[in-house]
N, C-alpha and C positions, 0 to 999 in steps of 0.2 A: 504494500500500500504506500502511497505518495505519502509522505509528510505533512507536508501543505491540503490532503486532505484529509486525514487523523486530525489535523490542527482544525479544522471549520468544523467536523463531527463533535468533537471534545469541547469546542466551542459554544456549540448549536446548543448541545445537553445541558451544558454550564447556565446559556441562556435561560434557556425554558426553564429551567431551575429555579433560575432566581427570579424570572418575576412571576412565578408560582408563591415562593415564599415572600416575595412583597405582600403578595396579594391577603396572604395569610397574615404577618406580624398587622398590619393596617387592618384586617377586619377582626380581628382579636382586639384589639387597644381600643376600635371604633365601639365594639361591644360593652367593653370593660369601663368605658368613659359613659354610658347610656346606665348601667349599674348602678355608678358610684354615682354620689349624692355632691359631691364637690367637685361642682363644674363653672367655678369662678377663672377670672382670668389666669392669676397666677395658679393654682390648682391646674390648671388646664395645659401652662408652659412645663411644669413640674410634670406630669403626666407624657408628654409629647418628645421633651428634650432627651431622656431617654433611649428613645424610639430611634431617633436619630443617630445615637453614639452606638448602639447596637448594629449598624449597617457598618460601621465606620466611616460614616462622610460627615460626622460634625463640621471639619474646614471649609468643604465644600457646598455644604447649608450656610454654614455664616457666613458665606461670603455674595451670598447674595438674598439671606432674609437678618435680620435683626433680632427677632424673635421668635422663640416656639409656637406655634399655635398649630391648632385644628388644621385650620384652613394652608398656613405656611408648611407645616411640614408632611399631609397627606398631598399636597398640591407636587412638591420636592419628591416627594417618596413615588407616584402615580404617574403624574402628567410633565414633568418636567425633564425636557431633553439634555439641559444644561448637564444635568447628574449625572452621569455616564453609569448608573445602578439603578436608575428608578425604572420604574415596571415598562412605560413605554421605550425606554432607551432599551432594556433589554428586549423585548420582544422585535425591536427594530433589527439588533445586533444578531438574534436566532433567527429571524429571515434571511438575514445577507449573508450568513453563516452557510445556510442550507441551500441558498439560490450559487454558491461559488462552489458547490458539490451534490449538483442535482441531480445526475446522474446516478446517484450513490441512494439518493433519500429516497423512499417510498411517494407516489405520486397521492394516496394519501394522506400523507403525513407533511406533505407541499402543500395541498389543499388546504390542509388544518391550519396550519401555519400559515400562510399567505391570508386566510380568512380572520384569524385575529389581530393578522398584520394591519386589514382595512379595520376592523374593528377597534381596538386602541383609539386609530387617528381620524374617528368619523365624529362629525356631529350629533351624533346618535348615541355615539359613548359618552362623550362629556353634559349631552341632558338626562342620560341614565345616572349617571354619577352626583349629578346636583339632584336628580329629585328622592335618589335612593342607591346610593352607594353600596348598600350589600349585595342588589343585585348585578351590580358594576362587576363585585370582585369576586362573585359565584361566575357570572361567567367565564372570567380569568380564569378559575381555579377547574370549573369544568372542560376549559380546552385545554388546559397544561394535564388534566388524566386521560383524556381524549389522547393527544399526542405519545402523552406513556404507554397508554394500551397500543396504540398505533406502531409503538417501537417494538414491542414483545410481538407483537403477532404478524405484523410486515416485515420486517427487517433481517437479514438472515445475519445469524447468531456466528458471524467472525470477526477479524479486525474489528472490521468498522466499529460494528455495536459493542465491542468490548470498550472501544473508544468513547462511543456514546455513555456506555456504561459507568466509566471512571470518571467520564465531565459530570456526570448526573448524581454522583455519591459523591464525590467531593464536593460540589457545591451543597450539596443537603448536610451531610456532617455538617458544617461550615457554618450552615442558617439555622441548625436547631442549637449548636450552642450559642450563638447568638442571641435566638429566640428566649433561652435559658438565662442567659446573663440580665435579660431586663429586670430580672429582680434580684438583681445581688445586693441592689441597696438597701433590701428590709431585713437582709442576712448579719450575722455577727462576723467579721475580718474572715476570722479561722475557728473554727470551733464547731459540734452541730450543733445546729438550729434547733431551738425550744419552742414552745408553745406560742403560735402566730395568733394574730386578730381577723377578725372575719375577712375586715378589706384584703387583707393580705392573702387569706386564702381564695377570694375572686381573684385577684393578683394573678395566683397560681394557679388557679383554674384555667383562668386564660391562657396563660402559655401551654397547658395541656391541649386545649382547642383548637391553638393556631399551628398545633402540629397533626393534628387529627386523632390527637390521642386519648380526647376527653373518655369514649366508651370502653377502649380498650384495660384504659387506665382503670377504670372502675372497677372490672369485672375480679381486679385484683384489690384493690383493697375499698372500693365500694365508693361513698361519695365524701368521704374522711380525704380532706386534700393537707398534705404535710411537706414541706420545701424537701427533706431527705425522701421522701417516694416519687417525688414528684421527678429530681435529678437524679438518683437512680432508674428509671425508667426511659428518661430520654438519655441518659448515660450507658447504662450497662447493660438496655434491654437485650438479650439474644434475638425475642421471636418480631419486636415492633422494627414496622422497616424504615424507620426516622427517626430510631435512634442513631446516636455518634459510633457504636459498637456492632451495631447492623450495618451501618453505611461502610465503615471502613475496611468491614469483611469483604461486604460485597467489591470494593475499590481494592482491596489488595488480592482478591481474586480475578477479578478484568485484567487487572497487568499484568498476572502472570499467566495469564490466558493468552494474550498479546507475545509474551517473550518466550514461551513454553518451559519455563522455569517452575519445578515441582514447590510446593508449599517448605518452609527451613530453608530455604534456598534464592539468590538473588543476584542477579544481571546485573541492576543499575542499582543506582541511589534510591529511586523512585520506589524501587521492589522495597529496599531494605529500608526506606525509613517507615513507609506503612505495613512492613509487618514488624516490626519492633514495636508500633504502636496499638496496633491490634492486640500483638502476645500482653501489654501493659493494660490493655483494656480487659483483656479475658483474665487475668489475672488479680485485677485492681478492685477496691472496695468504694463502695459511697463513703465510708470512713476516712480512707483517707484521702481523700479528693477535699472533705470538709475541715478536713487537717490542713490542708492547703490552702482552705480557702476558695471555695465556687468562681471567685471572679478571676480570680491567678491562675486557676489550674487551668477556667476557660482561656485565657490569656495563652497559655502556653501551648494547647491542642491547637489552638487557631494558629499560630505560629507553625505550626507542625504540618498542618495541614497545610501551609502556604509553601514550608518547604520541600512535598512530596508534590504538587503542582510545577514547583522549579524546575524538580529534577526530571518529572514527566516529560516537560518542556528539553531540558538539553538532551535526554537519554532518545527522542524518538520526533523531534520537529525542528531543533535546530542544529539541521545536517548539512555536510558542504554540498555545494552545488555547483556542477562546472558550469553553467550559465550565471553571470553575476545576477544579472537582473530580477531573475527567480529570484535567487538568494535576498535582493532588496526586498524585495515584494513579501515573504514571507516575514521578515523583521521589523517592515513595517507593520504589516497587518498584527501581529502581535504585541506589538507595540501602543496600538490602539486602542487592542481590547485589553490590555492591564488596567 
């Protein structure tokens, strides 16, 4: 397989990814805010600014709002191109991704995509979204499972989709600790977590939801919401497939799918950082994560995760090329989409 196309497939999955889980963290918070009984101005920045540092584009939000608000930062997160992360920029970037390896995608799954492509940027969306925003982002969230069904049952199951595969688990690892971290700040530094307040537990509720895991969650420990079940489940679940511990399995299984490199065993950087992290995962306790600290430890998975995307990167898309030109063309294009 080309490189340059592994690099739009990896890409394409990345996309759809993430503005799936836009669409989620915003209709979680949008819920959570409808809840809660303080919905004054500052209450409302306090609420919002959050949200924002959880993407990581705080810089990039203040640099062109002032303040948190409702409106300021679902408008940043949603409808804003400037952000090179918000839901229509990514859905833009999985189009162009997938139209520069078309040949490769399922004409289904062009269709799907090319249909939310007009959809995002029509008039149609933006008065669905002022008159009722949840229906704005069930749509979203119905063509990003659309597209995933689309990839399991069109797609044949080599290269490519292992490619598909690795963009689409590491960005989800990625956005559920993210997701996770919105509430490190009702958490003690290091230590576990004691007995919360109600708001705290809608808090927590919510981020169960915005990963689809409110039922699942339940069936284990019923409608008793507690910060240690809550991070263990989107941490160490084996069987939920949005947990950090399901994603990264299924992500160091794709690579080595791709290399044919047996499990213990590892080719690149890429193999050996994500299964060192995996064996730490399969190994590791909610204890001591909370030993650590929830915000640190997520600090340093996400760090981790960014360096298993590097190495992806040198081990398998940035290869010489006897044409220079090519070679530009591909470093740009990478370039762009960092």
């Amino acid at each position: 397989m080309l490189s340059r196309v592994a690099n739009s497939l990896y890409w394409m999955a990345r996309y759809i990814e993430r503005a799936d889980n836009i669409a989620r963290i915003v209709d979680a918070n949008l819920q959570l805010l409808m809840e809660s009984r303080r919905v004054g101005p500052e209450e409302s920045g306090a609420h919002w600014a959050p949200v924002v540092e959880s993407t990581g584009d705080e810089e990039a939000f203040a640099a062109v709002h002032a303040l948190a608000t409702g409106t300021s930062v679902t408008d940043f997160l949603i409808f804003d191109v400037r952000n090179g992360n918000s839901l229509v920029s990514s859905v833009n970037q999985a189009r162009e991704n997938a139209r520069m390896v078309r040949d490769q995608v399922p004409g289904e799954m062009w269709e799907e995509l090319n249909r939310l492509y007009l959809y995002v940027r029509s008039a149609e969306a933006a008065s669905i979204w002022e008159d009722n925003p949840f229906a704005f982002l069930q749509q979203i969230r119905s063509s990003a499972l659309t597209l995933l069904g689309i990839s399991y049952a069109s797609t044949p199951h080599n290269e490519g989709w292992h490619f598909l595969q690795a963009g689409k688990f590491l960005e989800r690892a990625d956005k559920t600790t993210r997701m996770l971290d919105l509430r490190h700040a009702s958490l003690p530094r290091t230590g576990m977590p004691g007995p919360i307040s109600q708001a705290d537990a809608l808090g927590w509720a919510a981020i169960l939801r915005s990963c689809s895991a409110w039922d699942a969650y339940k069936a284990i420990h019923g409608s008793a919401v507690h910060p240690r079940w809550v991070a263990e489940y989107l941490l160490l679940s084996d069987e939920f497939p949005r947990s950090l511990k399901f994603c990264v399995e299924r992500l160091d299984a794709s690579l080595r799918a791709v290399s044919g490199v047996a499990a213990r065993r590892f080719s690149n950087d890429a193999e050996k950082f994500s299964g060192r992290l995996l064996a730490e995962l399969q190994f590791g306790t909610i204890e001591e994560v909370f030993q650590t600290g929830l915000h640190d430890y997520i600090d340093q998975i996400q760090t981790r995760l960014n360096q298993i995307g590097d190495e992806l990167f040198r081990a398998y898309i940035f290869q010489p090329f006897v044409n220079l030109e090519d070679e530009i063309m591909v470093q740009q294009e990478f370039q762009q989409q960092q």
